[in-house]
C-alpha positions in Angstrom: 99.5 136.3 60.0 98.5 139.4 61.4 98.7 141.4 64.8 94.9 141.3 64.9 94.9 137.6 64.5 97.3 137.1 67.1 95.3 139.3 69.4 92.2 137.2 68.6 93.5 134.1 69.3 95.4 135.5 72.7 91.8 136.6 73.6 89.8 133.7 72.9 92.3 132.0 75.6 91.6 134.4 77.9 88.2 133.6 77.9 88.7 129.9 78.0 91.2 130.1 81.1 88.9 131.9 82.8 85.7 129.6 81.7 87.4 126.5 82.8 88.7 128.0 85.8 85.5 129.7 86.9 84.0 125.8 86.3 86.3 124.0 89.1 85.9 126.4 91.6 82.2 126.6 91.7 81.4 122.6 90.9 84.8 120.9 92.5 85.7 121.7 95.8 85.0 119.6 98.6 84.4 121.4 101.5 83.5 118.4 104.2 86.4 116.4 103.6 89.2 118.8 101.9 90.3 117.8 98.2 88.6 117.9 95.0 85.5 116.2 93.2 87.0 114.4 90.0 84.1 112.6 88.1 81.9 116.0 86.7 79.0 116.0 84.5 78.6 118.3 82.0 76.6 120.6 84.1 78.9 120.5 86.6 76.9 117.7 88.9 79.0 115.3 90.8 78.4 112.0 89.6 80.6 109.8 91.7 83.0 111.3 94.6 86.0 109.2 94.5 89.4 111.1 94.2 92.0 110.4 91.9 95.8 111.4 93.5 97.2 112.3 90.3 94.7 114.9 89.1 94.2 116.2 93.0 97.9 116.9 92.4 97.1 118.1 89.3 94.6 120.9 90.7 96.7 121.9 93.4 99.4 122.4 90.9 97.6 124.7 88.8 95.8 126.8 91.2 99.5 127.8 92.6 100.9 128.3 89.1 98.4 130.7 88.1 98.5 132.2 91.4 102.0 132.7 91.6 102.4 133.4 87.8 99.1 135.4 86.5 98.0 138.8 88.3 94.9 138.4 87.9 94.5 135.0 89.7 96.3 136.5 92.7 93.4 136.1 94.7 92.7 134.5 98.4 90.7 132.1 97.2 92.9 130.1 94.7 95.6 130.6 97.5 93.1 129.0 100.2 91.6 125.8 97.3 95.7 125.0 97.0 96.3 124.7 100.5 93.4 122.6 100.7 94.1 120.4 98.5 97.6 119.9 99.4 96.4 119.2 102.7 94.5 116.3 101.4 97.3 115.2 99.5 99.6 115.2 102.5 97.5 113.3 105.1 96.0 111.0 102.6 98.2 110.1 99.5 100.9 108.1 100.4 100.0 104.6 101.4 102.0 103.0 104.4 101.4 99.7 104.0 102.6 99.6 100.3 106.3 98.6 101.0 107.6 101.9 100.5 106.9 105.0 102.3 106.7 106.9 99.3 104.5 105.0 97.2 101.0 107.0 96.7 97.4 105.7 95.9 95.9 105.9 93.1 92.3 106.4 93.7 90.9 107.3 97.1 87.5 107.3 98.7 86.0 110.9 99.7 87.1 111.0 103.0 90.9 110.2 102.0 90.8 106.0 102.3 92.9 104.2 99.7 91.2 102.0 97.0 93.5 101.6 94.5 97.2 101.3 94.2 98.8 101.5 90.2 101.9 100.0 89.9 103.5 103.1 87.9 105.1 106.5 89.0 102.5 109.1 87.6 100.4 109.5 90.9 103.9 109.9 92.8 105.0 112.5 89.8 101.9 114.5 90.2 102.4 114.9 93.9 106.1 115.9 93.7 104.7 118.8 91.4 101.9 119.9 93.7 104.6 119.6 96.8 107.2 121.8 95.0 104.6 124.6 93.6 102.7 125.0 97.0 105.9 125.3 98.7 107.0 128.4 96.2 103.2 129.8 97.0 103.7 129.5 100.6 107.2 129.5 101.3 107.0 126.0 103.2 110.1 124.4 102.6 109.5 121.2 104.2 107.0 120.9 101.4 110.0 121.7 99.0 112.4 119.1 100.5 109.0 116.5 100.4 109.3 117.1 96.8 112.8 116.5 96.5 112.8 113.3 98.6 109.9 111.5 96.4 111.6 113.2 93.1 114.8 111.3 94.5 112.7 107.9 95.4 111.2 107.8 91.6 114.3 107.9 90.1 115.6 105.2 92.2 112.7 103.3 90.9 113.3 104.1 87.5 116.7 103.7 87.1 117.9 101.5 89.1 115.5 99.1 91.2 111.5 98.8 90.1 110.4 96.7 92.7 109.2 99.0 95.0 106.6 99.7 92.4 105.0 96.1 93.0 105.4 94.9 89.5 107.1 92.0 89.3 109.0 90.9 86.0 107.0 87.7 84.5 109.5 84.9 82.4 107.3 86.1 79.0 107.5 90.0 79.9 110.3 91.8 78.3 111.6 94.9 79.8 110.3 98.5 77.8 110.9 101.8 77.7 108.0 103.4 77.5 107.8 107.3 76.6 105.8 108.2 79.0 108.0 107.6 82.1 111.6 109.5 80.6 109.2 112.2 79.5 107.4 113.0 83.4 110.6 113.2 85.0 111.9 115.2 82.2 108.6 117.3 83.3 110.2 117.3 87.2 113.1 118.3 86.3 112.0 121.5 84.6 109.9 121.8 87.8 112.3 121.2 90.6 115.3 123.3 88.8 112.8 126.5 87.7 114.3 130.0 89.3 117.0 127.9 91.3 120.4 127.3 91.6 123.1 125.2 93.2 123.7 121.8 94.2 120.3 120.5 94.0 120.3 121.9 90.1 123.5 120.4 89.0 122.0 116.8 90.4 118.8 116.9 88.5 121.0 118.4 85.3 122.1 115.0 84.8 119.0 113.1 85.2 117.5 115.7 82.9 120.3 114.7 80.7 119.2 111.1 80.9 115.8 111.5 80.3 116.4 113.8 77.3 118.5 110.5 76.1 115.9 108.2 76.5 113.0 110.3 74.8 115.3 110.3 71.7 115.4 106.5 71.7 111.8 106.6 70.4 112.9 108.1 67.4 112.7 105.1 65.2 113.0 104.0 61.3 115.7 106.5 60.2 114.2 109.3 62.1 110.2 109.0 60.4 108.7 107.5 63.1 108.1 108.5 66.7 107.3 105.1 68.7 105.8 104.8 72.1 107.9 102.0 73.6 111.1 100.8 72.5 113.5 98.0 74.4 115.6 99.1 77.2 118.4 98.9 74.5 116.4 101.7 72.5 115.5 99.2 69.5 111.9 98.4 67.8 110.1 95.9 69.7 107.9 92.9 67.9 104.1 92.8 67.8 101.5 95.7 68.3 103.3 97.3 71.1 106.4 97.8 69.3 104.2 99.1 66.6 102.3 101.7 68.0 102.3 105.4 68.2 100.9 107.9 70.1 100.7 111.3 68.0 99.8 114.0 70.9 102.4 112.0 73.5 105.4 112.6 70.9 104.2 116.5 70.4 104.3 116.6 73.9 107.8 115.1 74.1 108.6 117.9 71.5 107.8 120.9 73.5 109.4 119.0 76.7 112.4 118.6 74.1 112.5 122.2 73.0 112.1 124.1 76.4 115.0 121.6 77.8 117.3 122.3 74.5 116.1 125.9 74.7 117.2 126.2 78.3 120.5 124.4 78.0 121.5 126.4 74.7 121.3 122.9 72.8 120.4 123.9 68.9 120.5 120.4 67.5 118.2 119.3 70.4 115.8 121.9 69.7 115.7 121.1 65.6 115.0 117.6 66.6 112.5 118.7 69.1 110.7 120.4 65.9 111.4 118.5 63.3 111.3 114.9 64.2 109.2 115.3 67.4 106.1 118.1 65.8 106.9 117.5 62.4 106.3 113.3 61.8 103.8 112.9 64.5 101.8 115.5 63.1 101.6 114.8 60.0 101.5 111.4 60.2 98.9 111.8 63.0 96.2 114.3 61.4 93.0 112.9 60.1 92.6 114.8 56.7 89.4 113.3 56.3 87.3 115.3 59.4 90.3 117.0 60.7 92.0 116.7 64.4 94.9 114.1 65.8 94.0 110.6 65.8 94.7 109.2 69.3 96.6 105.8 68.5 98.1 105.0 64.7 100.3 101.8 63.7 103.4 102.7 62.0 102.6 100.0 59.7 99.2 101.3 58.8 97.7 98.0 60.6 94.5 98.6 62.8 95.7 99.9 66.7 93.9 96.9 68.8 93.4 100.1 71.2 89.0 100.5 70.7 89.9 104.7 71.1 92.5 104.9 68.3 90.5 107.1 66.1 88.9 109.2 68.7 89.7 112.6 68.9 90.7 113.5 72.7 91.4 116.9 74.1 94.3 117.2 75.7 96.9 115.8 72.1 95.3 119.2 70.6 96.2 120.6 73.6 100.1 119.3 73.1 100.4 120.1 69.4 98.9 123.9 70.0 101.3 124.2 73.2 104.4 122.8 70.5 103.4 124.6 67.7 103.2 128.1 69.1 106.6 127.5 71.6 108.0 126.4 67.8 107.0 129.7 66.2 108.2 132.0 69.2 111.7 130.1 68.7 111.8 130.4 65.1 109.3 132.5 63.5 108.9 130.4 60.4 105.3 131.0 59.1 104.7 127.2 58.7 105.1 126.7 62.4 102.6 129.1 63.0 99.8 127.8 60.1 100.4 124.2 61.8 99.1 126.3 65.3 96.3 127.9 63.6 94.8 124.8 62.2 94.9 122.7 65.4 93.6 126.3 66.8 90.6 126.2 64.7 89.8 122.3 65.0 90.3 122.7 69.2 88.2 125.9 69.9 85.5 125.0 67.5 85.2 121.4 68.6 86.0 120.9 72.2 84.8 123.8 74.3 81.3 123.8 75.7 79.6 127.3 74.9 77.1 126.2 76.9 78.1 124.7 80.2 81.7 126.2 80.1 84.6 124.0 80.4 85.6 121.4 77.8 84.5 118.0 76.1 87.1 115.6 76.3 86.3 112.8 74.1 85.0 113.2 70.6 84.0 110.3 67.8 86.7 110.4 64.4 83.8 112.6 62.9 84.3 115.2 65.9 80.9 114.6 67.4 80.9 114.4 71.5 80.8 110.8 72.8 81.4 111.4 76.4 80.1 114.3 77.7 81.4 114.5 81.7 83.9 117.3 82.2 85.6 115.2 84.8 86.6 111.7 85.6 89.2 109.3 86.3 91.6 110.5 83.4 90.4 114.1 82.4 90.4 117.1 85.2 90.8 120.5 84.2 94.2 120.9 84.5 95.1 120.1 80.8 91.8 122.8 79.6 93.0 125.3 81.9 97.0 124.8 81.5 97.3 125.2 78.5 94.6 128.2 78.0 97.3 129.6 80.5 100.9 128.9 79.4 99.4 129.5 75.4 98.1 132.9 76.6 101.5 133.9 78.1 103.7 132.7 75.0 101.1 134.8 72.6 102.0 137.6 74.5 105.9 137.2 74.3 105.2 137.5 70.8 103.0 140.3 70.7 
């Protein structure tokens, strides 16, 4: 592939990061109540006004990564939207009456009231990464040691008493792993220890250890199968759950895998990360029919019971161009790079709105939009605007 090509693509991300970006800070900002509008049509109209913890988190986080990272976003205004938002965050996330001090909402009204509690970690994860890059932006550190206090409460949780979570264990439920939980603190940990040193590093090295350990449970079936829970002993469970994969979570784990075995000077870990965690779930996962990543697949070719399965989402393509190009900038074997380029050409030619700016998120198995809002409940344009971001930065390592 040639300089020019690489130069194309690098450009054609520049233009989406600043698309997306341009979108959420003309259409999501609350100014009445601090915090961010979620739920955004297509045009950018606000069509319901609750606020979702995880993606305010979310936004905070990625206004202060690409102001602290990206010249060009060093500006007053991204600065100011962060602080805002973290504000919100502070006075309204957590939820007192929960049983734990720590334990955030999930959903709250406009004006900051709780409405819904999940009984999982991600809400809590999303804050501990907004905490921790707003205090690097503003050198606050009791935002830092917030961080560090709910990083240190969610792995008590997860390893070594759930109840605080609120979800009790039923005489017919059988304890999982599932991917998604060794994989976000594997995500903290990356966070937490980037550009530091020290006492607080060396902890978190071992629970980044851990998590790397459980990740690799989910390698199934002699190594050709990449499944998206697994018992606590790292074995195949029974039934549809034990079944099922997830093709843009296990690319995800891959690049997690790869940074993490890249940092650490781990080569094995990094040719798993590649082989076993890009490799199979892409292959396995792309629809050579109408092209892009099925959502949900059964590793025994039986129907998922999940109604999405063969929808093509948004952020997965996100994942595998993310993997594919941190791949090639580790190994610079051409096949690494063709794999990019085809997810390149389904992702930029499917899922970005020339119109409107910003991105689709949900397409039918044909690639035609089915849901046309920019925003809601589960898609924010962190994941549009991320990966626009950290893509554009590798492309130019390269270059």
């Amino acid at each position: 592939m040639s300089t020019e090509k690489l130069l194309q693509y690098r450009q054609r991300m520049r233009t989406e990061l600043d698309r997306v970006l341009d979108f959420w800070l003309k259409y999501s900002h609350d100014t009445q109540y601090g915090g961010f509008f979620n739920c955004i049509g297509k045009d950018g109209k606000i069509y319901d006004d609750l606020k979702y913890v995880w993606l305010q988190g979310r936004q905070v986080w990625m206004y202060c990564r690409l102001y602290r990272t990206m010249e060009r976003f060093h500006k007053p205004e991204i600065l100011q939207a962060a602080k805002s938002g973290g504000a919100f965050l502070r006075s309204f996330a957590r939820v007192s009456n929960s049983g734990s001090p720590w334990k955030c909402a999930f959903c709250l009204t406009r004006d900051g009231k709780a409405l819904k509690v999940q009984r999982t970690i991600f809400s809590e994860c999303f804050y501990v990464m907004a905490m921790d890059e707003l205090a690097r932006v503003t050198g606050d550190n009791d935002m830092q040691v917030e961080a560090a206090q709910m990083m240190d409460q969610l792995v008590h949780w997860v390893r070594v008493d759930s109840s605080g979570l609120g979800r009790p264990q039923l005489p017919g439920d059988t304890p999982v792993c599932s991917m998604a939980v060794p994989m976000m603190l594997l995500c903290l940990v990356q966070q937490l220890t980037e550009g530091r040193s020290g006492e607080q590093v060396d902890k978190y090295q071992e629970v980044g250890s851990w998590c790397v350990k459980q990740i690799l449970q989910h390698l199934q079936r002699g190594g050709t199968a990449i499944l998206e829970s697994v018992s606590v002993e790292g074995k195949e469970l029974p039934g549809c759950q034990g079944r099922l994969q997830n093709p843009g979570h296990a690319l995800e784990a891959g690049w997690f895998l790869l940074q993490y075995g890249v940092k650490n000077g781990d080569q094995e870990l990094q040719r798993t990360a590649v082989d076993k965690f890009m490799e199979v779930p892409f292959l396995t996962g792309w629809d050579t029919e109408h092209g892009g990543l099925f959502y949900f697949l059964d590793v025994d070719g039986y129907c998922p019971t999940q109604l999405e399965w063969s929808m093509k989402l948004w952020w997965p393509h996100c994942e595998a161009l993310i993997a594919y190009l941190m791949a090639y900038s580790q190994y610079r074997e051409p096949a690494l790079l063709e794999r990019f380029a085809q997810v390149y050409d389904y992702t930029f030619s499917h899922f970005s709105d020339a119109e409107n700016g910003e991105w689709f998120g949900y397409l039918t198995q044909e690639g035609k939009v089915t849901l046309d809002f920019k925003g809601g409940p589960f898609k924010v344009g962190q994941v549009s605007f991320t990966k626009p971001c950290q893509l554009w930065e590798l492309m130019g390592e390269m270059l």
